[in-house]
N, C-alpha and C positions, 0 to 999 in steps of 0.2 A: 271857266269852271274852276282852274287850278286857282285863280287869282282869288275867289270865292271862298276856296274852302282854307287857304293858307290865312287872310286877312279877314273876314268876316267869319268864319267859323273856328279860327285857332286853330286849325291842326298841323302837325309837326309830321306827318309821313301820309301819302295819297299812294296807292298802288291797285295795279291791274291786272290783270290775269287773261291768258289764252290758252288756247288749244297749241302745241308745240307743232304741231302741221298745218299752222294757218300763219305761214310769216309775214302775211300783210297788215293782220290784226296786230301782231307783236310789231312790225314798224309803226305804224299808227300812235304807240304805247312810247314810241323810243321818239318820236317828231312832238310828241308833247315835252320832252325829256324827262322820261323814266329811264331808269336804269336795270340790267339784266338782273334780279338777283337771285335764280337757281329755278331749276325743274321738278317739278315734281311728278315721278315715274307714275303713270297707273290712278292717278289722284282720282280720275270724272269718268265715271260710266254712262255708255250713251252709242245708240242703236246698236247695241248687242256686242259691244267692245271697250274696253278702257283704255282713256286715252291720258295722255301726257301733260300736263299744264305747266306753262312757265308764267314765273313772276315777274313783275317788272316796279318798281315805285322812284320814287322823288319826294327826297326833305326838303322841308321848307328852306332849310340853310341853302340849299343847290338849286333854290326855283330864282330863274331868271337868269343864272350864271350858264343855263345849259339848254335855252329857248335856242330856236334855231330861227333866221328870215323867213322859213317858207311856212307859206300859210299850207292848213289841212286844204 
């Protein structure tokens, strides 16, 4: 899908979002290689509480420099 949107669609930054209390979702984000870049406090309301979301993305300059062997 990264290969997809770097090379057939042009784009220059791919990023993803999670819940800041779901660190499997954020690995997932980080085995594609994305990188951490900040939280944001309070951002997502959702069953009667707001929660946390953290960012994660990858430029196109750093896609493939930062691919890992292990498959999902």
């Amino acid at each position: 899908m990264l290969e997809q949107a770097f090379t057939e669609h042009g784009l220059n930054r791919v990023f993803g979002r999670c819940l800041a209390r779901n660190p499997a979702s954020r690995r997932v984000l980080e085995k594609a290689g994305m990188a951490f870049e900040g939280r944001f406090e309070q951002e997502f309301f959702m069953d009667g509480a707001y929660e946390d979301i953290e960012y994660l993305a990858l430029l196109k300059q750093d896609y493939g420099t930062t691919q890992q062997d292990t498959p999902f």
